[in-house]
C-alpha angles and dihedrals in degrees: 000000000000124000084242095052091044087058094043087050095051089048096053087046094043107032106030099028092237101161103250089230098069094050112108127149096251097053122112121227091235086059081055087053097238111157121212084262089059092043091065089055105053087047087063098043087047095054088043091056109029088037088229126132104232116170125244097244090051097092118062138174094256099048116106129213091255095065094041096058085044097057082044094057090042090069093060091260121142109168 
């Protein structure tokens, strides 16, 4: 597990209360039951804490973790 997803997985845990145990790469956040309210959120704690400047419509219900750590490395963060 990369150092990016390790610190995606511990913000949804900590921050938005999503039980560790159902977190895998491939899962969607609508699986993880994030509304588009929550999404934003996250956007924002994500950007806090990564120090990236991720936009607020890049996260969607149907976009997995996997892609989401993904889109993060590609940006040259490594958390």
């Amino acid at each position: 597990m990369s150092t990016v997803q390790e610190k995606l997985t511990d913000l949804l845990v900590t921050q938005l209360g999503v039980p560790a145990a159902k977190i895998e790469p491939g899962i969607s956040y609508k699986d993880l039951a994030l509304d588009s309210l929550a999404l934003i959120e996250f956007t924002m704690i994500l950007n806090r804490e990564l120090g990236t400047d991720l936009s607020d419509d890049l996260l969607q219900a149907e976009t997995t973790v996997a892609e989401t750590v993904e889109f993060i490395e590609a940006q040259g963060v490594r958390a």
